[in-house]
N, C-alpha and C positions, 0 to 999 in steps of 0.2 A: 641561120641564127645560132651565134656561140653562145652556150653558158658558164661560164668561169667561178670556180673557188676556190680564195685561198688559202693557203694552210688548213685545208678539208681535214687531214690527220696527220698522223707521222708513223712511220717503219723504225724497229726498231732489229739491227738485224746485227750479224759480226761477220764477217767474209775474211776470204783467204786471199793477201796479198801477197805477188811474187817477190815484191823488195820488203815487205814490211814484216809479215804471218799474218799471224792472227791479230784481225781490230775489229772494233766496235763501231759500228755507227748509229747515226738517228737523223734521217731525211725525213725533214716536210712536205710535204706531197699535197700540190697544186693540180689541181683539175680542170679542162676543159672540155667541154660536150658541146659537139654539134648538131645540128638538123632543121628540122619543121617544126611551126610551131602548132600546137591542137586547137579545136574551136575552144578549150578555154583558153587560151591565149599564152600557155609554157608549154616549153617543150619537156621539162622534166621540174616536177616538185620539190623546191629547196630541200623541203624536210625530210623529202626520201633521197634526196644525193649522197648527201654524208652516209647514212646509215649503207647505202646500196655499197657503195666502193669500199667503204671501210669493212664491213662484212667480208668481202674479199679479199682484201689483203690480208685481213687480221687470219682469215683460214686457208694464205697463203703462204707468201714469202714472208711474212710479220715474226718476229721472235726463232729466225731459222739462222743457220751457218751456209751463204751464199757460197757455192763451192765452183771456182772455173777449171772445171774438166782438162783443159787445156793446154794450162798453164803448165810450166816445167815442174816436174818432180809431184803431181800431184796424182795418185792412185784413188780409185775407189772399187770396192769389192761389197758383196754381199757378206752377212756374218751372223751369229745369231741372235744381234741386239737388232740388228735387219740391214745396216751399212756400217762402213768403216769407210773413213777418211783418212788416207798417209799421204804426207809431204816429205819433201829430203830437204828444201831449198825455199826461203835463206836459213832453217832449219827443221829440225825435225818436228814433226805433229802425228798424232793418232788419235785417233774421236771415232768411239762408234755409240748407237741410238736408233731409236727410231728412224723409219723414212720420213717420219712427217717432221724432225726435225732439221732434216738439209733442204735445201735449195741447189739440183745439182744443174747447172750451167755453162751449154759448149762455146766456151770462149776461155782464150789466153788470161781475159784482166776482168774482175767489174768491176765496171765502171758507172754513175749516176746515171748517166745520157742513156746508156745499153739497158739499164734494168729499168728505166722510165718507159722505153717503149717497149720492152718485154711485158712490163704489166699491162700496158694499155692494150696492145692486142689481147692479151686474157681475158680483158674487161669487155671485148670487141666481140668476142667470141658467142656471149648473150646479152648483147643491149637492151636497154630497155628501151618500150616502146618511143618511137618517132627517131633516137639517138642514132644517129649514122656516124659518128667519128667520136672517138674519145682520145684524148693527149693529158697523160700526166709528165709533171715535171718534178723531179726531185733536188732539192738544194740541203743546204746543213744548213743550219739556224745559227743568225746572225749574234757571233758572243763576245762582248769588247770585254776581253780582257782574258784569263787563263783558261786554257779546257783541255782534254785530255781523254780518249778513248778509249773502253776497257770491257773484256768479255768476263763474260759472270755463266752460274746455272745455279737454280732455287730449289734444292730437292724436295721441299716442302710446300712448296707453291702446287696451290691444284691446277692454275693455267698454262700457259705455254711458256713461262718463265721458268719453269723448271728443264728445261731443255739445257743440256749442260755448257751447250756454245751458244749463247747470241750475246748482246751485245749492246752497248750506247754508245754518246759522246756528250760528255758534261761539261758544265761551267763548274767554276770550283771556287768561293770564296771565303777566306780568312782574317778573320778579324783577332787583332790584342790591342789591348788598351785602347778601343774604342776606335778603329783606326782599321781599315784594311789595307792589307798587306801583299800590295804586287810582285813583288820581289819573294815571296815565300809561296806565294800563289803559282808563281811561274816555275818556281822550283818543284815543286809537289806534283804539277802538272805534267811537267817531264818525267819527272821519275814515275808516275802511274799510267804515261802513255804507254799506250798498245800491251797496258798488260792483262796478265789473267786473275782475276779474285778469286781464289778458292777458300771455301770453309775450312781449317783442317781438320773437323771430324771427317768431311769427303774424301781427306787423305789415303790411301790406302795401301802407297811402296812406294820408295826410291831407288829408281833405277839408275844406278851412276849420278849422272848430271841431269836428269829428268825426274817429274813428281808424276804421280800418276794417282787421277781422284777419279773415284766410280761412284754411284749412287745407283739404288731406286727408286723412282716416280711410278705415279700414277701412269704414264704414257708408257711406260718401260725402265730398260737398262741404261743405261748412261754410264763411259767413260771415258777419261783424257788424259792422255800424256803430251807433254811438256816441258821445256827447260827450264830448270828450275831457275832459271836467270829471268823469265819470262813471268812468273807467279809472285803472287802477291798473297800473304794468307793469313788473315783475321782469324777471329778465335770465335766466329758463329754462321751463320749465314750471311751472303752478300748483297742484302737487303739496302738501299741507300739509306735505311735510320743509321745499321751497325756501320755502314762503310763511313755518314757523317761522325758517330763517336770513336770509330777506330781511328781516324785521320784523326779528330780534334785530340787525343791520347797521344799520337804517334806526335804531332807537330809541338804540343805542351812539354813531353820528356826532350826535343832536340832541342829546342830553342832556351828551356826553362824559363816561359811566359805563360802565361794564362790564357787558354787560346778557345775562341769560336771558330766554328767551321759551318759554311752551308754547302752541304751538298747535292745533286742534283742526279736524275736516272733517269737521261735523255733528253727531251724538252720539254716534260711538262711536272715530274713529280720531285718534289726537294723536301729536303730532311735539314734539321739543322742542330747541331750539340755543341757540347763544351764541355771542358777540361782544363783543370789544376796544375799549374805547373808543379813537378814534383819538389816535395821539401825534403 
């Protein structure tokens, strides 16, 4: 007997790709549980699924930097924030933090398919009673029309958002004169893929052509270097309210329209502001 549900929860993680760097993701994460059924007639209690899987992930790979061991030009080393992350290729990266904020993973790529059955074996690992098979599936959430990828860290955040790399993937909508605007939408969305938000109080040296932001958290040290071609840097935390007022600021002064913005941290939480075009 299978039990199936969907969109049980979502991952919100940022991984290192060999053609891309650094991106952001947010998969929804679909469940299936097999087995026996009990003399009360389930095999597993709706109301404990969710919580049971999601508990696990959430004190897993959830809000982590998925790292493939692997892949060319990607080092990892012990340090005394506890890891370091360096890449060379298709540029330079360094991240070090906590262990509990990587995902370190022996493979050239991740990829959905690879990390879908990686967790289902972990979840395999202590079943719940009667469950003899669990298959999760991860997809991106289905978005018509603009979006855009982007890793972030909340130094203020008491949860696992303060982790200075993880990561979403957002819808982005922009409205002026009552009217959204695909064409500005698309634009925006390119120019903020795959990039990094940083605070610049997290600021802390520029080395050459790289920005380099450290912080402390609750969980530790935290710090990142980066191309500065690569950073994006508001003037507070990269919280989706300030990211919705900094866009609606930033698209009002280019366009000099009056402009709303809704923006979005993943697939479920969205902020939305406005701003004057300047006189």
């Amino acid at each position: 007997m299978a039990l199936f549900v969907r969109r049980l929860t979502h991952l919100d993680v940022s991984l290192w790709c060999p053609d891309r760097g650094l991106i952001g993701a947010s998969w929804q994460v679909d469940a299936t549980l097999d087995g026996e059924l009990g003399e009360d007639g389930m095999l597993f209690d709706f109301g404990e699924v969710k919580p049971w899987i999601k508990s696990r992930l959430d004190g897993g790979a959830d809000h982590t930097l998925l790292v493939p061991t692997q892949a060319p030009g990607v080092e990892v080393s012990e340090c005394r924030e506890g890891l370091c992350v360096r890449t060379s290729s298709p540029y330079p990266m360094e991240v070090r933090g906590p262990r509990q904020a990587f995902t370190l993973l022996p493979w050239p790529r991740i990829t959905k398919a690879a990390m879908a059955e990686h967790l289902s074996r972990q979840l395999l690992r202590h079943p719940p009673e009667r469950v003899e098979h669990i298959e999760l599936c991860l997809s991106d959430e289905s978005i018509d029309g603009a979006a855009y990828t982007y890793s972030h860290g909340l130094r203020r955040h008491a949860g696992n958002c303060q982790r200075i790399a993880h990561g979403h993937r957002s819808r982005l909508e922009i409205i002026q004169r009552g009217s959204r605007q695909p064409g500005l939408e698309e634009h925006y969305a390119r120019w903020l893929d795959d990039s990094y938000l940083v605070d610049e109080h997290d600021l802390v040296c520029v080395e050459g052509d790289a920005l380099v932001s450290a912080y402390q958290a609750p969980q530790g040290r935290f710090q990142l270097r980066l191309p500065r071609e690569r950073c994006r840097c508001l003037p507070g935390a990269t919280t989706v309210e300030r990211i919705a007022m900094w866009l609606a600021e930033h698209i009002a002064r280019d366009t000099g329209i009056d402009t709303w913005v809704r923006a979005y941290e993943g697939v479920d939480k969205g902020a939305t502001a406005t701003a004057q075009a300047p006189h």
